[in-house]
N, C-alpha and C positions, 0 to 999 in steps of 0.2 A: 504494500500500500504506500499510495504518495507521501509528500509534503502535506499538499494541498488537499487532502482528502480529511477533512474533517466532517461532519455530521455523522453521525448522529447517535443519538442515542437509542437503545435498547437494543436487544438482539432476543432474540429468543434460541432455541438450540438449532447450531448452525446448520441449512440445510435443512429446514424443518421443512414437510411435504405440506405444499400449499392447503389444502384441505387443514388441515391444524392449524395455518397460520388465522385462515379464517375463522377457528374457533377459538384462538387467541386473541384477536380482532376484537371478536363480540364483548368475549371478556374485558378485555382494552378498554369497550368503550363504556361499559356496565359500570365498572372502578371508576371511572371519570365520571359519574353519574354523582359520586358522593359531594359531601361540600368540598366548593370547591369557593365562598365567602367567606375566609375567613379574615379579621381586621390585620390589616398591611402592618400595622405598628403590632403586631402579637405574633412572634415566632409560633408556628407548632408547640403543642407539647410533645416530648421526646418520654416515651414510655422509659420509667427506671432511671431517669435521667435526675442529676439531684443539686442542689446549690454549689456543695462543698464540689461536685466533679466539676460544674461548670466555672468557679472561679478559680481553680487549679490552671484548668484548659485555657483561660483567659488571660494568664499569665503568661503563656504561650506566645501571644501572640507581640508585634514586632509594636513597643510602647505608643508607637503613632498611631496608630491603627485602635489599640486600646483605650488610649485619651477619648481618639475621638466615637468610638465605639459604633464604629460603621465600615462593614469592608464594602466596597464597590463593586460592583460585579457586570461583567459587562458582557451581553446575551443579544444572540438575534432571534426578538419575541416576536416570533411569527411560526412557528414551528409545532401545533399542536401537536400531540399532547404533552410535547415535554417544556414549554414556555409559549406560552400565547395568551392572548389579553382575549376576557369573556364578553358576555354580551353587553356587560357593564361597562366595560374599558378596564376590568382588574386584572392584574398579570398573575398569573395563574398557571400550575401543569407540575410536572413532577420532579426537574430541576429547581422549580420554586420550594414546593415543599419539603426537598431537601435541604434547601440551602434553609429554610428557617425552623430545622430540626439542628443544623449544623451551631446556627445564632445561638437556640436553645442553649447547647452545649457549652459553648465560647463567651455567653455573654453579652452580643452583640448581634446588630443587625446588618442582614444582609441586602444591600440595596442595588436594585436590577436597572442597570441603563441602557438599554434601548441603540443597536447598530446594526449593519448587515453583518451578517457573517464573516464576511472576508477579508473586513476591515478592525478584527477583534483585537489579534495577533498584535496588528501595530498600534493600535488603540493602548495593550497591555505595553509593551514596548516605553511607548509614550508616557506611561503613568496616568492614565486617564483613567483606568480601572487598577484595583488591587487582583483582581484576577478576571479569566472569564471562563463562565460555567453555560455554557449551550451547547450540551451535548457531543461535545467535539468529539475526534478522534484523535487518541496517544497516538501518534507514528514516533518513528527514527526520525525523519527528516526535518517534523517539527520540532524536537529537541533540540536539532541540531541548527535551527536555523536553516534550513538548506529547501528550497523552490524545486518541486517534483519533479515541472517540467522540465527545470534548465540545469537544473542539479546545481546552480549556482546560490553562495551563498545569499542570503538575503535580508539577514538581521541578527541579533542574539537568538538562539533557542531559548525553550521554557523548558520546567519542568512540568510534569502532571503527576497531578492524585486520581489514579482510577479507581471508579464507583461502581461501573456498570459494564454489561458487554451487549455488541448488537450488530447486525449483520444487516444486510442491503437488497431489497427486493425492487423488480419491475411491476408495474400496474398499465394498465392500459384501458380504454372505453367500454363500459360494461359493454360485452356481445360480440367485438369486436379486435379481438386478439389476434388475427391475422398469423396465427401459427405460433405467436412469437413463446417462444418459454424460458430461453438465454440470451445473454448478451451478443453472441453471434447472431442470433434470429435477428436483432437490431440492421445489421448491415442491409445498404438500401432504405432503409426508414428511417423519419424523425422522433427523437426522442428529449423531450421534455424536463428541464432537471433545475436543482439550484445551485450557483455559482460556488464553484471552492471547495465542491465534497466529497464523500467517495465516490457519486454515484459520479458526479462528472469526471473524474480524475479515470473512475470503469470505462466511458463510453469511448475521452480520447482513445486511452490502451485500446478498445477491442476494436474502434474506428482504424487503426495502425494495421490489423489484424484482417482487415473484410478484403476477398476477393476480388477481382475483374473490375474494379473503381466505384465498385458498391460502397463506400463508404457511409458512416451512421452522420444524419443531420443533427448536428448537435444544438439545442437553443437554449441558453444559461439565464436564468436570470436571478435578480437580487433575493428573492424566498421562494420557498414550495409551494408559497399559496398560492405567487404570479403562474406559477409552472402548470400546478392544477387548474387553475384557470382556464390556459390559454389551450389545455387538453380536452376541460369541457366546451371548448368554443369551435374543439375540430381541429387543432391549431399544432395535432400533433397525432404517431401512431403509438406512443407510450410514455409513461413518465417513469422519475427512480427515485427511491430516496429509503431513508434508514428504514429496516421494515415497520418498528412501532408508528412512522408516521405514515407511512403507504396506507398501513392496517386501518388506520385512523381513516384518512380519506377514503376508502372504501367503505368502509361501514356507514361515515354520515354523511358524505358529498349527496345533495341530491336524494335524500335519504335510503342512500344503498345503490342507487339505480345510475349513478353517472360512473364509475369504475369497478374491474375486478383485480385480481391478484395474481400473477400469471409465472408460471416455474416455481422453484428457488430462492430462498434468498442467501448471498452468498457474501464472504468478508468480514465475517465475525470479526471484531476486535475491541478492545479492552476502551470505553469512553472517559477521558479523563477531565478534572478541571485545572486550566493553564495558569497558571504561576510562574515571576520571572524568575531564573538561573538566581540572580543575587538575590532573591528575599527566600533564603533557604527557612528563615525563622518562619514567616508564614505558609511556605507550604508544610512543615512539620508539624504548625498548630491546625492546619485543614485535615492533614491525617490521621491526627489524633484524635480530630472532631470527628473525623467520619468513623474510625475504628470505634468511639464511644458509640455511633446512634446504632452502628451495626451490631453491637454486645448487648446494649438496652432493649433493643427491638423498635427503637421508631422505625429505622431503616426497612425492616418489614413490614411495617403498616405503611410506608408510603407506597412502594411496589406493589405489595397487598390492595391499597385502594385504586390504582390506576393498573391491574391485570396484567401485572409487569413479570411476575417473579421468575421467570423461564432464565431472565437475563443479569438477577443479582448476583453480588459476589458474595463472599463470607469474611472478607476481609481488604485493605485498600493498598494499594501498590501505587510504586512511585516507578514512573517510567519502565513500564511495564510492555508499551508499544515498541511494534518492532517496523 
């Protein structure tokens, strides 16, 4: 996997035969049913979680950051179900209610700022966030700084804390699957995707791949929901994205009736949240936070409510992406 292949979150068990995915889906979207209002100033309660652990944890953390008792966190909320704002305009999804089991923990609050995707990296870079938590993907080459395509460098690497693991499926127009069930099926057709992820970082690689100048039309744009969009408007012969958000759009697009779920999903890999190389102090109090919610069992009740659990871990790993 690339650089530039970051989205997304979830996976369920890699390879999972589409029939399951779709009863994972259901489930998916059953758990997203629960509350999902809860007040923005109120972390989660963290099951087991207790004062004395949380100002232990909060010493942890890098004294700026503790004064002011706000990490930054910088997400492209557009992304249901793992960050996306409700019908209220509340940001909301299951990146959110971790990060406010994680505050639980720590002491503090986590605040969600609002960018595309692809501009997170340099966003952290810049200091403009204390980290960002949208579902990325750990790679090699994001560690290391280093651009998929060009293999050139192109800034500091981060480190990450991974939380979750999740793999990459194709969807295409209810009824209308045109054969496709892999990536190679792609070749000769347009496929629909969002900028910077894996599923684009898939489509170049297997466009390299396609025969007799059958090459895959690739159309990127700034989120999944432009993608989806322009797939229900005819605007394409498939879309990609991490499979919990495909699963997603399939089950409420249109309610059920504007996409299905077609092959595979393939590219499992470990989802982390990015933190810069020099604030080692803050990415050790995020691990510790998140090894706490995962011993307490909040960690389980959030995957528990959004019919995630196929894709948790049992413990949090630091650059674990390969």
């Amino acid at each position: 996997m690339t650089a530039n292949s970051p989205r997304r979150l979830f996976a369920v068990k890699p390879r999972a035969a589409t029939a399951a995915a779709v009863v994972v889906a259901g489930a998916l979207l059953l758990g997203a049913c629960g509350d999902q209002t809860k007040d923005d100033d109120k972390p989660a309660a963290s099951a087991g979680s207790s004062k004395d652990a949380g100002s232990s944890l909060k010493d942890k953390l890098p004294a700026e950051i503790r004064d002011k008792g706000v990490i930054k966190v910088g997400s492209d909320i557009a992304y249901p179900p793992v960050e996306y704002k409700d019908k209220s305009g509340k940001v909301v999804g299951i990146d959110v209610d971790l990060a406010d089991a994680l505050g639980k923990e720590l002491g503090v609050k986590f605040e969600f700022q609002n960018a595309t995707f692809d501009t997170l990296l340099t966003g952290l870079r810049s200091k403009r966030y204390d980290l960002a938590m949208s579902a990325m993907t750990d790679t090699a080459d994001r560690q290391n700084g280093v651009d998929g395509d060009t293999g050139k460098k192109v800034g500091e690497g981060v480190d990450f804390v991974d939380y979750f693991t999740a793999g990459v499926s194709i969807y295409t127009p209810k009824d209308k699957t045109q054969g496709i069930k892999t990536w190679s099926d792609l070749c000769g057709k347009k496929v629909v995707l969002q900028r910077g992820t894996v599923s684009h970082d898939l489509a170049k690689a297997e466009s390299k791949k396609c025969a007799g100048g059958k090459k895959i039309a690739i159309e990127a744009y700034d989120n999944d929901q432009q993608a989806q969009t322009r797939l229900r408007a005819g605007g394409g012969d498939a879309g990609s994205s991490d499979f919990p958000v495909a699963a997603w759009a399939v089950k409420t697009s249109g309610g059920g009736k504007d996409f299905e779920l077609v092959g595979e999903q393939v590219e499992a890999a470990p989802y982390g949240i990015a933190i810069a190389k020099s604030n080692t102090q803050l990415r050790d109090a995020i691990k510790a936070a998140m090894d706490a919610i995962i011993a307490n069992g909040a960690y389980d009740k959030v995957v528990s409510k959004w019919g995630v659990e196929d894709g948790k871990v049992t413990k949090a790993t630091v650059n674990a992406g390969k």
